[in-house]
PLY file of the C-alpha trace (Angstrom):
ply
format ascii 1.0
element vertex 322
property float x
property float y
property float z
element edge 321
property int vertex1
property int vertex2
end_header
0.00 0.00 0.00
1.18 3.49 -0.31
2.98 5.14 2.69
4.59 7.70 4.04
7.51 6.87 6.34
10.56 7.36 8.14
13.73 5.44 7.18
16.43 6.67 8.92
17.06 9.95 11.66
18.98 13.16 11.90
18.87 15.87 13.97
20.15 18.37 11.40
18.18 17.46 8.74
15.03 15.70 9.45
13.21 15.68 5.86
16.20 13.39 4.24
14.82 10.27 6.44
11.29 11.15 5.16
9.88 8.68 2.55
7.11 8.29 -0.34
6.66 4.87 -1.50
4.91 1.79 -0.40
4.56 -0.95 2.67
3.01 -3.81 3.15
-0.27 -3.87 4.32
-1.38 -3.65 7.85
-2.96 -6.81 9.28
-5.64 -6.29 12.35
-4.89 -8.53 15.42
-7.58 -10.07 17.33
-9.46 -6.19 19.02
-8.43 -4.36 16.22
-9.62 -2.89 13.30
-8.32 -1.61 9.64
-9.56 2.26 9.00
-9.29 3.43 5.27
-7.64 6.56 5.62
-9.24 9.63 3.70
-7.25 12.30 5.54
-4.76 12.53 8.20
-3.18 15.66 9.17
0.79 16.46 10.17
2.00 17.36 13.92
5.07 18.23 15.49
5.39 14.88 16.57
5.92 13.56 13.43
8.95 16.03 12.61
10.31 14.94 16.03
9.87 11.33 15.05
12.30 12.02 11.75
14.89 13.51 14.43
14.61 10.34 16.18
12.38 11.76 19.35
10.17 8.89 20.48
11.21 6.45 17.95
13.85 4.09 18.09
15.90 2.94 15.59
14.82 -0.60 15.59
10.98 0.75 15.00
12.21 1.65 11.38
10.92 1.77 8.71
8.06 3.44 10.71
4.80 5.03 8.96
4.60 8.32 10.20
0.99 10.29 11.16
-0.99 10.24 14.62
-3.99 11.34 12.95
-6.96 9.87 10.91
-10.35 10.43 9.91
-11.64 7.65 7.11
-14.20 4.07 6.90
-14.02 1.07 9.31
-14.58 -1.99 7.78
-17.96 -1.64 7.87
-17.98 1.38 5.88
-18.76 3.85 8.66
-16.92 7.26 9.01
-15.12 7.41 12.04
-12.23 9.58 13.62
-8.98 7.66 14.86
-7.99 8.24 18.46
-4.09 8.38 18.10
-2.98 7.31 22.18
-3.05 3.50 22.40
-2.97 2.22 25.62
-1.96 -1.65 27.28
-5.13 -3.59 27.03
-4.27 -4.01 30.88
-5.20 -0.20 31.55
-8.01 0.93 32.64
-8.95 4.72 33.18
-7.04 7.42 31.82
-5.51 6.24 28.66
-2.74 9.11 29.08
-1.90 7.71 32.32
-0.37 4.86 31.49
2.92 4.57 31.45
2.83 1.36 28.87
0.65 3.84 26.13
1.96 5.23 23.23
0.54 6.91 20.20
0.28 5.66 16.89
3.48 5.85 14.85
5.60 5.13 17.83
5.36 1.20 18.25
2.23 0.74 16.11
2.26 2.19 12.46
0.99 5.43 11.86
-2.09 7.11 9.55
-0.08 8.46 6.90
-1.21 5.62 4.53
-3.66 3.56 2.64
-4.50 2.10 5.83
-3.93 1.73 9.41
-4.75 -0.74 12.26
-5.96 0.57 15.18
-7.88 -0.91 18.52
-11.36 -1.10 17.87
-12.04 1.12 20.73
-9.85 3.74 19.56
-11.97 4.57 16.50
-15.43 6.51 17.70
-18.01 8.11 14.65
-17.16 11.05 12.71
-20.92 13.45 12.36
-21.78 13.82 8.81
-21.44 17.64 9.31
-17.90 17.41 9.52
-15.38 16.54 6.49
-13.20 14.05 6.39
-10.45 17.03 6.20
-11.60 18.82 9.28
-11.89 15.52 11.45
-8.24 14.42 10.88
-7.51 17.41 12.52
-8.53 16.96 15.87
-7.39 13.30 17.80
-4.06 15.33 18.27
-4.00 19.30 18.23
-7.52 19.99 19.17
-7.57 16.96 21.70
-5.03 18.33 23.51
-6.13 22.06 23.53
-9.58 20.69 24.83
-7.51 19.08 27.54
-5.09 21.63 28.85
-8.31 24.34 28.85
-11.22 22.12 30.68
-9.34 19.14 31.61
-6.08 20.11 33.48
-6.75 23.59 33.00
-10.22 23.61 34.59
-11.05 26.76 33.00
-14.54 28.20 33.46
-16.35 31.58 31.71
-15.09 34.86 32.89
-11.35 33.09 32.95
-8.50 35.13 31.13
-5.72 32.69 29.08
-2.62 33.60 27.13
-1.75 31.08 24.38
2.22 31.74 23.43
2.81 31.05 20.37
-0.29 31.20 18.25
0.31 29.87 14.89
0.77 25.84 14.70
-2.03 23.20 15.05
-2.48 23.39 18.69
-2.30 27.11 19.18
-5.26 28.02 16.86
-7.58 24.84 18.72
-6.64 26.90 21.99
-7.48 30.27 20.65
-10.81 28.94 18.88
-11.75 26.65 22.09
-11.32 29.34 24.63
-13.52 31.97 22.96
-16.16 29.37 22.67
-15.73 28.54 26.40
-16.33 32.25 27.27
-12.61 33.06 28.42
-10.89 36.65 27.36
-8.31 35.55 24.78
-4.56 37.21 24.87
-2.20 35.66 21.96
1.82 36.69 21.00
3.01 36.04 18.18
6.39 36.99 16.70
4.98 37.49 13.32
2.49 40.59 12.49
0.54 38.59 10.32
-0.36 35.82 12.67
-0.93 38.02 15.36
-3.81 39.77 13.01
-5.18 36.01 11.90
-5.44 35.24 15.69
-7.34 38.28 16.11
-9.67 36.78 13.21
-10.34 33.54 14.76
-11.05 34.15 18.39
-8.59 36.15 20.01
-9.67 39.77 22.04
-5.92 40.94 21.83
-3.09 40.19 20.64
0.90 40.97 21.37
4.48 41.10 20.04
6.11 37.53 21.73
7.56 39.00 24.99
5.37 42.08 25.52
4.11 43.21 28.76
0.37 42.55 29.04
-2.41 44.93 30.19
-3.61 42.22 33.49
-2.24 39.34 34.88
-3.91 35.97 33.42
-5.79 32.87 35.19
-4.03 30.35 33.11
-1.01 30.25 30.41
-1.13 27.63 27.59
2.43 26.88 27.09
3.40 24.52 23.73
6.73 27.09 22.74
9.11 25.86 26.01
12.42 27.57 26.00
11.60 31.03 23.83
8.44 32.04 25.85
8.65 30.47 29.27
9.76 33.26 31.29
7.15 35.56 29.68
4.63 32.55 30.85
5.38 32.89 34.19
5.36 36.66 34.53
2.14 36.87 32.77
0.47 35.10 35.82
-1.76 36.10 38.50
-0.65 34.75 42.09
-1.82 31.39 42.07
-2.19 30.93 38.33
-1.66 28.06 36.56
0.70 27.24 33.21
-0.28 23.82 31.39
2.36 23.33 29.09
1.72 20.20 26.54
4.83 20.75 24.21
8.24 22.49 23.68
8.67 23.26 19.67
11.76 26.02 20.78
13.47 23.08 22.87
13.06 21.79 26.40
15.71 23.42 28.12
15.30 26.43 30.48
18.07 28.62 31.24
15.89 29.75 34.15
12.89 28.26 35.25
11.54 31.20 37.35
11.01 28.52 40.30
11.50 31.47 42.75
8.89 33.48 41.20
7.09 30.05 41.02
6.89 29.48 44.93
6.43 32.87 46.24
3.54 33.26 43.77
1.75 29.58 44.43
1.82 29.32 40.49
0.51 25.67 39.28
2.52 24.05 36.63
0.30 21.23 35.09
1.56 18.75 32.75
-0.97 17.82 29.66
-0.66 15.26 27.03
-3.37 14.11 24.61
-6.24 13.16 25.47
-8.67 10.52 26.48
-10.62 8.82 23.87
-14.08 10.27 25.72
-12.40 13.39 25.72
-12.51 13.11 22.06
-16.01 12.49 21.68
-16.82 15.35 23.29
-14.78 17.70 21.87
-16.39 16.36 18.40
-19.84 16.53 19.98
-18.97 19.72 20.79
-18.04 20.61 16.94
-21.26 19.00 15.26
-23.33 21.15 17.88
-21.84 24.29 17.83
-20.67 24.64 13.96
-16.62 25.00 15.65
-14.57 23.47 13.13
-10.93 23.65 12.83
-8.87 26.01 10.73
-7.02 24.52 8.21
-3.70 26.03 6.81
-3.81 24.02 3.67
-4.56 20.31 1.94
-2.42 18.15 0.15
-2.06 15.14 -1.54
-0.43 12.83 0.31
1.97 12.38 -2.56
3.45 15.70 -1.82
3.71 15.04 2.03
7.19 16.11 1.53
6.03 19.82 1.24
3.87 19.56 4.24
6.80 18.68 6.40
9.00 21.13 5.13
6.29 23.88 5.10
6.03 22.87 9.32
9.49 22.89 9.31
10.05 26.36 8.41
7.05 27.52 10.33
4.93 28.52 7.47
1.80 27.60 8.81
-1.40 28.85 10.46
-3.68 26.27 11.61
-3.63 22.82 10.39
-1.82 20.75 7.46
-3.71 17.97 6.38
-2.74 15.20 3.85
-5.48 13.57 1.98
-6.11 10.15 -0.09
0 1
1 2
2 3
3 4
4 5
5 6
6 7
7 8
8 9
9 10
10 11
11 12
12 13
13 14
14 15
15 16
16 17
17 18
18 19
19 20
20 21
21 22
22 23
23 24
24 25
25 26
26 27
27 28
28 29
29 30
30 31
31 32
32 33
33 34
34 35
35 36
36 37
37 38
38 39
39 40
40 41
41 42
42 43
43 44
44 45
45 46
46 47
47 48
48 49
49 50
50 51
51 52
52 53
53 54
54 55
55 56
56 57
57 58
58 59
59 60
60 61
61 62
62 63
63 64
64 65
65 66
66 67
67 68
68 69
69 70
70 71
71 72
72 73
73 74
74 75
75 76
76 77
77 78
78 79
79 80
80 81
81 82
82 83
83 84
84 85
85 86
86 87
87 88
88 89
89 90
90 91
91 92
92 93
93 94
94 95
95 96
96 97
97 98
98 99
99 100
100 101
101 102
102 103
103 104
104 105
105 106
106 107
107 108
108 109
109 110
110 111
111 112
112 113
113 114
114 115
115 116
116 117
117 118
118 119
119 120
120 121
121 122
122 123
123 124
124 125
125 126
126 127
127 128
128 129
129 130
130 131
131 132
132 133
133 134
134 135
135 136
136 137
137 138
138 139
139 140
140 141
141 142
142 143
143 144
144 145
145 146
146 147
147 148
148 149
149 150
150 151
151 152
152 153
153 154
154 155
155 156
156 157
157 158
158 159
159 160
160 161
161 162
162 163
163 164
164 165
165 166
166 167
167 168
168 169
169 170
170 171
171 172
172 173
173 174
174 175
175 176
176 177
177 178
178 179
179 180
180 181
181 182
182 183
183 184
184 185
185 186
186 187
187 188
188 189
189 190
190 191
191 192
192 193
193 194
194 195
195 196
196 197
197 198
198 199
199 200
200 201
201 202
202 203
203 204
204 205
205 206
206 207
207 208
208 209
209 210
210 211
211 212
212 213
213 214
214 215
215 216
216 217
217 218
218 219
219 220
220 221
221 222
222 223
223 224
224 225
225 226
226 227
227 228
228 229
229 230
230 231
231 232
232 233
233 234
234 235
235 236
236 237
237 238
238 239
239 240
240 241
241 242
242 243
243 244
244 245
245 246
246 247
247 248
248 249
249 250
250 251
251 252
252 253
253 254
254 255
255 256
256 257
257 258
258 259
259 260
260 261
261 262
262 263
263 264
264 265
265 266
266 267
267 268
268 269
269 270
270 271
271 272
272 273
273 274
274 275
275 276
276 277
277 278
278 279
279 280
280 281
281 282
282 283
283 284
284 285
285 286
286 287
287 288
288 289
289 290
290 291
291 292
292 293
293 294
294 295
295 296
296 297
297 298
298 299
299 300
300 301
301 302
302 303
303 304
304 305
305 306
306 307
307 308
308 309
309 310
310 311
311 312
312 313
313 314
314 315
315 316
316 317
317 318
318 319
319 320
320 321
């Protein structure tokens, strides 16, 4: 079948491990079930993945994509949920230390077709596209987490997403003015800042720049570039729920004293749980949300999807149909 995979790593230049070609087919163990895959959009994580982040070498080749939206076997639409989890667990899928998401031990979406447990794949509405439901078992998922889950963010509430440009930073923006919160958004790039404006956000900032109050909550998926603004955008006893670091992990200073003295929460989020994502796509078929999409390509040219994500030249969502 056709495929999009990883071959081999590098840290310096991730797209030469990045293939187009064919693997074999996938064959369902007993539980699982074989999704067609109409669309199936592109995350950090799978740029990572070429750098060898999460994946070892012994994985390879490894199909690449966390994301699906496409037919069961029975023909239904459905929407993939990317975190598998040991058929041991029980509760919290993101809790368990044995899970993993899809393209890590198990092949990944970018394909013809992917196996997946049969209770990772729940329906897809009819009001949403194939397209717009790829995008959410990994960037929306986890902006509908760090806001309501860990976040436990209510109406009235005041955020800051850093950052606001990539997949998860335009679910947070969109998500948060549904939920009723005031939105505050940096950007280091004029345009973005004015698209963020556009989509949800009530003001919007230079990355770095001093803000007019102190906010309930950060949303943290930059790391290294923005933390310190993070923390000194906080109210005393704020919260930041940080679910990524796309400018690196490492923190010259980690504000801890500013941390203590102020009571500020820092609150760990990753994923989501599969009933998480049926309500987040309840919540999309009710309320007419949908995500924003950057652009859609052929899967053929998944190539220019990474490197687009690579330089940063996106807004939203890139999404790679079949």
């Amino acid at each position: 079948m056709f495929a999009v995979y990883a071959d081999a790593f590098s840290s310096d230049d991730p797209l030469s491990g990045l293939v187009v070609g064919e693997r074999p087919d996938p064959v369902a163990p007993d539980g699982w079930t074989t999704v067609t895959v109409k669309a199936a959009s592109l995350n950090h994580h799978d740029l990572w993945s070429l750098r060898g982040v999460g994946l070892k070498q012994e994985s390879l080749p490894m199909i690449l994509g966390c994301d699906a939206a496409g037919l069961d076997e029975e023909g239904n639409e459905v929407v993939v949920h990317a975190v598998i989890s040991d058929p041991a667990w029980s509760g919290d899928e993101t809790l368990d230390p044995k899970r993993s998401l899809l393209s890590e031990r198990h092949q990944g979406t970018f394909a013809d077709k992917v196996v997946v447990p049969r209770s990772n794949v729940i329906a897809k509405p009819a009001s949403m596209s194939f397209e717009e439901a790829a995008c959410l078992p990994t960037a929306w998922l986890t902006a509908y987490r760090m806001l309501f889950t860990q976040g436990g963010l209510k109406a009235g509430d005041t955020v800051l997403v850093q950052g606001a440009g990539g997949g998860v930073a335009t679910a947070l923006i969109t998500l948060a003015r549904a939920g009723g919160l005031k939105v505050f958004a940096t950007s280091r790039d004029e345009s973005k800042r004015h698209r963020a404006l556009e989509i949800g956000a009530h003001e919007v900032f230079e990355s770095g720049a001093r803000l007019p109050v102190k906010v309930d909550a950060v949303m943290e998926t930059v790391g290294r570039a923005t933390w310190s603004h993070s923390i000194r955008a906080l109210r005393p006893g704020g919260k930041i729920v940080i679910s990524g670091a796309t400018s690196g992990p490492d923190l010259q200073d980690a504000e801890l004293t500013r941390i203590f003295f102020l009571q500020l929460q820092v609150i760990g989020s990753t994923m989501g749980t599969r009933s998480e994502l049926a309500s987040l796509v309840t919540l999309l078929d009710a309320s007419g949300l949908r995500p924003l999409i950057d652009r859609v390509v052929p899967m053929e040219q998944a190539h220019d999807a990474f490197a687009a994500m690579a330089a940063g030249d996106v807004f939203g969502k890139l999404v790679l149909t079949r």
